[in-house]
LUMTORBA-592968 format. One line per field, with one value per residue: residue in one letter; residue number from 1; x, y, z of N, C-alpha, C in turn. Coordinates in pm, whole numbers, plus 50000, padded with zeros to 5 digits. Layout:
! residues N
drenke c(A	...)
pakol c(NUM	...)
nxx c(X	...)
nyy c(Y	...)
nzz c(Z	...)
caxx c(X	...)
cayy c(Y	...)
cazz c(Z	...)
cxx c(X	...)
cyy c(Y	...)
czz c(Z	...)
END
This chain:
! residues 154
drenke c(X	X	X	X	X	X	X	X	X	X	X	X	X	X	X	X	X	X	X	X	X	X	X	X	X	X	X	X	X	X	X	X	X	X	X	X	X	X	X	X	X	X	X	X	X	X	X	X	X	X	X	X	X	X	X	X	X	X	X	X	X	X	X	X	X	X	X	X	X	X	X	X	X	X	X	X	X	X	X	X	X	X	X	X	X	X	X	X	X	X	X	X	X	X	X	X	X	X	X	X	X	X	X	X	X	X	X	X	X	X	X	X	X	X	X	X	X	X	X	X	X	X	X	X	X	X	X	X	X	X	X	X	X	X	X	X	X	X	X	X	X	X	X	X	X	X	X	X	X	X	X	X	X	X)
pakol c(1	2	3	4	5	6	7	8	9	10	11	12	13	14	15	16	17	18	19	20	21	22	23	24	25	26	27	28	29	30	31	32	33	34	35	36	37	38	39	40	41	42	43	44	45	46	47	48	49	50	51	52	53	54	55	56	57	58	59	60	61	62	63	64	65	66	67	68	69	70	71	72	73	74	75	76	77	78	79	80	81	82	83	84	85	86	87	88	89	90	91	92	93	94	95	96	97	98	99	100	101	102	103	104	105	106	107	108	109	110	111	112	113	114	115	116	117	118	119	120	121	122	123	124	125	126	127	128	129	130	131	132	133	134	135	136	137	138	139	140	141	142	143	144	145	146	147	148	149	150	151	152	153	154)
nxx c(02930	03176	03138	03238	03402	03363	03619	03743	03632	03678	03919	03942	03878	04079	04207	04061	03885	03623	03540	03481	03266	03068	02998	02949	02723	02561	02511	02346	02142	02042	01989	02111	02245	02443	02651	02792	03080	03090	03244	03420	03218	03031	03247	03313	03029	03045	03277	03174	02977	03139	03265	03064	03018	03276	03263	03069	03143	03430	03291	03142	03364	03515	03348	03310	03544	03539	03362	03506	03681	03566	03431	03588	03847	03982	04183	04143	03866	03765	03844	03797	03530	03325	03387	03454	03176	03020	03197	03067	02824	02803	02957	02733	02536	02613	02636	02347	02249	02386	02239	01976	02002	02066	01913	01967	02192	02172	02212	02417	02567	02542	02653	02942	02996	03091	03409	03423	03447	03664	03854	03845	03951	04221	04330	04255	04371	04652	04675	04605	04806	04770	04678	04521	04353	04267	04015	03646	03637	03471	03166	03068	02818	02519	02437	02249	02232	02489	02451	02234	02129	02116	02275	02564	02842	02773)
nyy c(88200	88235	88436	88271	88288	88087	88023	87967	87841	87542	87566	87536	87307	87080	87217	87303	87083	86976	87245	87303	87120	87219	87419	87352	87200	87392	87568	87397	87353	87597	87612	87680	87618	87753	87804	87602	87393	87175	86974	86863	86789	86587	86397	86334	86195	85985	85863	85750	85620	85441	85327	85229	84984	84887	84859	84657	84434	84386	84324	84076	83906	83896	83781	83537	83460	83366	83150	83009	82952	82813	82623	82457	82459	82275	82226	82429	82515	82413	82562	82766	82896	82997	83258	83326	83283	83463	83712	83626	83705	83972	84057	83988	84086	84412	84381	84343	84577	84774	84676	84754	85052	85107	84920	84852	84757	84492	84321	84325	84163	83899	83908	83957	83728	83489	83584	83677	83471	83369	83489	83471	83234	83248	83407	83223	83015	83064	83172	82911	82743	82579	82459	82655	82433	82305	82392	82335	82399	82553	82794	82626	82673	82833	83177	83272	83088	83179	83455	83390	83469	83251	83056	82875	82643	82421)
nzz c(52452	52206	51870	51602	51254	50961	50864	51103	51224	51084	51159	51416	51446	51444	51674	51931	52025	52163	52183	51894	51845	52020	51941	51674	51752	51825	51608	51455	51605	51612	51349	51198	50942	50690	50839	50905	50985	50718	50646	50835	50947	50894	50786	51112	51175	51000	51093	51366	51304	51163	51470	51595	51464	51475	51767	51787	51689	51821	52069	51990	51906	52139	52289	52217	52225	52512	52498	52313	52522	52752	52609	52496	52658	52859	53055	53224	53310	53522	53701	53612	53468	53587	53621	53319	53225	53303	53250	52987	52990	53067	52821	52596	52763	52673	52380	52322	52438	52273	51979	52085	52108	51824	51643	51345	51308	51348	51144	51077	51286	51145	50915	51002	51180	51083	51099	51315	51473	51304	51433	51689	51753	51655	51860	52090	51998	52027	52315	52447	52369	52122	51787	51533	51421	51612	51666	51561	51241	51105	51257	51575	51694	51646	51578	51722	51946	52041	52096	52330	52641	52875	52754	52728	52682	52832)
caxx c(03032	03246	03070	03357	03367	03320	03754	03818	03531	03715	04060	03928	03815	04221	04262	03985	03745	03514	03479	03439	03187	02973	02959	02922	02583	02489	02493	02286	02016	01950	01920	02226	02326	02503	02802	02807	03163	03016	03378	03468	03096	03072	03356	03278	02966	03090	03410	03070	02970	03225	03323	02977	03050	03414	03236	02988	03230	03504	03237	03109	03498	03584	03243	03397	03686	03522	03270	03546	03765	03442	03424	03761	03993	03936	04219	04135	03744	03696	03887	03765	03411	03249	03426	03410	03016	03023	03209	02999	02707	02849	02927	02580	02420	02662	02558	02201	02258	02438	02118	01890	02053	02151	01870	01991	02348	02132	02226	02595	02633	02509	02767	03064	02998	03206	03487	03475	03484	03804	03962	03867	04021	04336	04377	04244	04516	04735	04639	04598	04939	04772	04660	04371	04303	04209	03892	03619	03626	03321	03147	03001	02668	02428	02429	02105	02275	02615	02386	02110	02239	02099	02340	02672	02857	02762)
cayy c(88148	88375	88336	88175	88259	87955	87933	87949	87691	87456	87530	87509	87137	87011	87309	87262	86956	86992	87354	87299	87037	87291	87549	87280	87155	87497	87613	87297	87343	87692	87589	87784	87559	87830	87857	87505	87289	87030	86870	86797	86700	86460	86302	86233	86130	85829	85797	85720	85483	85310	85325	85118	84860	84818	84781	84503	84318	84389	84262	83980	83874	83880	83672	83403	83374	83327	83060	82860	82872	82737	82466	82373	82499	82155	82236	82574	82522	82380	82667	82961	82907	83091	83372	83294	83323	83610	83756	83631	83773	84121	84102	83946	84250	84470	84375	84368	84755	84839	84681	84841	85201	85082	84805	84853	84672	84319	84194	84319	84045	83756	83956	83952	83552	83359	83652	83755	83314	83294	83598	83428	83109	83268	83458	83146	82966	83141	83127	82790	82702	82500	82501	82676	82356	82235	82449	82313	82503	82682	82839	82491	82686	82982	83352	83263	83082	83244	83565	83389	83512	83187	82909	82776	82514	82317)
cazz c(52364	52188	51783	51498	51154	50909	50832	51234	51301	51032	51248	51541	51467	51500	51778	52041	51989	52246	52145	51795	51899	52078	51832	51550	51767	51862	51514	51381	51661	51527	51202	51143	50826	50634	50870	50963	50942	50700	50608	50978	51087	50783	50897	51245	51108	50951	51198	51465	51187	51232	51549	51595	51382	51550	51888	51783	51628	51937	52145	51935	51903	52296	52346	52086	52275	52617	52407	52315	52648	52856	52544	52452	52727	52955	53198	53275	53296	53626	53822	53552	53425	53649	53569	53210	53220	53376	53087	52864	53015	53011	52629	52546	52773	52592	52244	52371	52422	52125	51895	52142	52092	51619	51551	51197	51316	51393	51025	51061	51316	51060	50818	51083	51264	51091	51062	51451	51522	51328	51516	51847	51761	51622	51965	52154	51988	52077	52453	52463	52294	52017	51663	51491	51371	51734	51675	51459	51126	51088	51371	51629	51746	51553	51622	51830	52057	52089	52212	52409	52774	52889	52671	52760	52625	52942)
cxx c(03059	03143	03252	03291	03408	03472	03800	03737	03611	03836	04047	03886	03980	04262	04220	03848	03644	03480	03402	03304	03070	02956	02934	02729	02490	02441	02372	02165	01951	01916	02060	02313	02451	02670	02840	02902	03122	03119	03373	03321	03064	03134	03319	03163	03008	03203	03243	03020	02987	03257	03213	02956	03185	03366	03177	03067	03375	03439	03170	03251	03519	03431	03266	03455	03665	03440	03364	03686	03668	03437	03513	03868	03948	04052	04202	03964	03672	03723	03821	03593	03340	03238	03383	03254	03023	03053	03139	02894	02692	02906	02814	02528	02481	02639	02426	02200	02244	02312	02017	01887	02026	02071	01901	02157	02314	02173	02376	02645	02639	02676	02926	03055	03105	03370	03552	03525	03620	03932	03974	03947	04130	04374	04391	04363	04624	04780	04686	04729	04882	04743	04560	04285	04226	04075	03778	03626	03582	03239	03071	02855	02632	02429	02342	02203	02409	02585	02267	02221	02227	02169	02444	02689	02812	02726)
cyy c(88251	88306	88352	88213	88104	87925	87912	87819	87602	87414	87505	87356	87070	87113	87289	87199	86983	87167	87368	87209	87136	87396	87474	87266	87296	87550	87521	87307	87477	87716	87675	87723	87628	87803	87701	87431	87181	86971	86780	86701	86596	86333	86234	86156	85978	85776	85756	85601	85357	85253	85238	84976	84785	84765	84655	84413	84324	84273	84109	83868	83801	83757	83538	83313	83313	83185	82930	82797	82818	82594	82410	82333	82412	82195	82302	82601	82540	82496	82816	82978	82995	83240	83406	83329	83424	83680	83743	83694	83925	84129	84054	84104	84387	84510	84387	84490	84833	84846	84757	84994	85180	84927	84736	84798	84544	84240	84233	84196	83910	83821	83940	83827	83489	83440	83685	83554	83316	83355	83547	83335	83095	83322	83316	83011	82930	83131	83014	82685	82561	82585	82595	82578	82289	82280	82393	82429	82611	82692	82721	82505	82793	83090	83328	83239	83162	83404	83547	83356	83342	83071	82915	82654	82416	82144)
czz c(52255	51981	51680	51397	51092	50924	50969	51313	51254	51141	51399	51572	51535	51629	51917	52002	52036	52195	51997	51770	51947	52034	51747	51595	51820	51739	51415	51408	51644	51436	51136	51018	50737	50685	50976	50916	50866	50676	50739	51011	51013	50795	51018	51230	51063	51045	51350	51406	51207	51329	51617	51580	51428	51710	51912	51777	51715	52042	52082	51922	52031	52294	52314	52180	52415	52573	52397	52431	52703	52743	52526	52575	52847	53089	53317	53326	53424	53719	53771	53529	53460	53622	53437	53122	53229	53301	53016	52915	53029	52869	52589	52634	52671	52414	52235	52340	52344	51999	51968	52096	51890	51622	51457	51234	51340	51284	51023	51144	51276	50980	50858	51166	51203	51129	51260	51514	51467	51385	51631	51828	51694	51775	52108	52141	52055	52270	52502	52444	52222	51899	51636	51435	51484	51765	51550	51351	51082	51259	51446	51640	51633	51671	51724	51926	52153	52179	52294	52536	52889	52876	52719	52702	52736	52878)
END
């Protein structure tokens, strides 16, 4: 790899990613601090952050909404459920993962429950062609159950 001074590493971040990427981690793993992009890697740094915190709560969201079609959505139940589960059991392993990989994200999903419930049951709404009022208020079950891979509204 060809070597970059420090102002062509910076331009090379909006130029070629993956390159700037592999000179950023090449330079880190030799200790090479001096001539290391810290603006850009900073950045992604926290854009990873986040991009954590948007998946839990993506996936904590979509699980919602399968939660309260299997409980609510009576017409649709008998022909979908199955399916339904099934979903849910790939976002429960999914979130499984995510804390597996970011332990330290297990109290973001107490922090994001009621917030990702009233996103599902604005979308589920929606779906459904009723109210948000047709949903109880506050969330029906606890965090426990909504990720034990085991539960169903059955």
């Amino acid at each position: 790899m060809k070597t970059l001074t420090d102002r062509h590493l910076s331009a090379l971040y909006d130029r070629d990613y993956q390159l700037w990427l592999e000179t950023t981690i090449d330079r880190v793993r030799s200790r090479d601090f001096n001539h290391v992009d810290w603006d850009n890697l900073l950045d992604e740094l926290e854009d990873m952050a986040k991009r954590n915190k948007r998946t839990v709560k993506s996936l904590l969201t979509r699980l919602w909404e399968h939660l309260l079609k299997l409980g609510y959505w009576e017409t649709e139940r008998e022909r979908n459920a199955n399916k339904w589960k099934a979903e849910m059991t790939t976002f429960r392993q999914q979130i499984r993962d995510e804390l597996a990989d970011s332990p330290s994200l297990k109290p973001y999903l107490s922090e994001i429950f009621d917030e990702t419930y009233l996103d599902a049951k604005k979308v589920m709404a929606r779906l459904m062609d009723t109210t948000i009022d047709f949903f109880p208020e506050t969330p029906p079950v606890s965090l426990e159950q909504v990720l034990d891979e085991e539960w169903f509204f059955d």
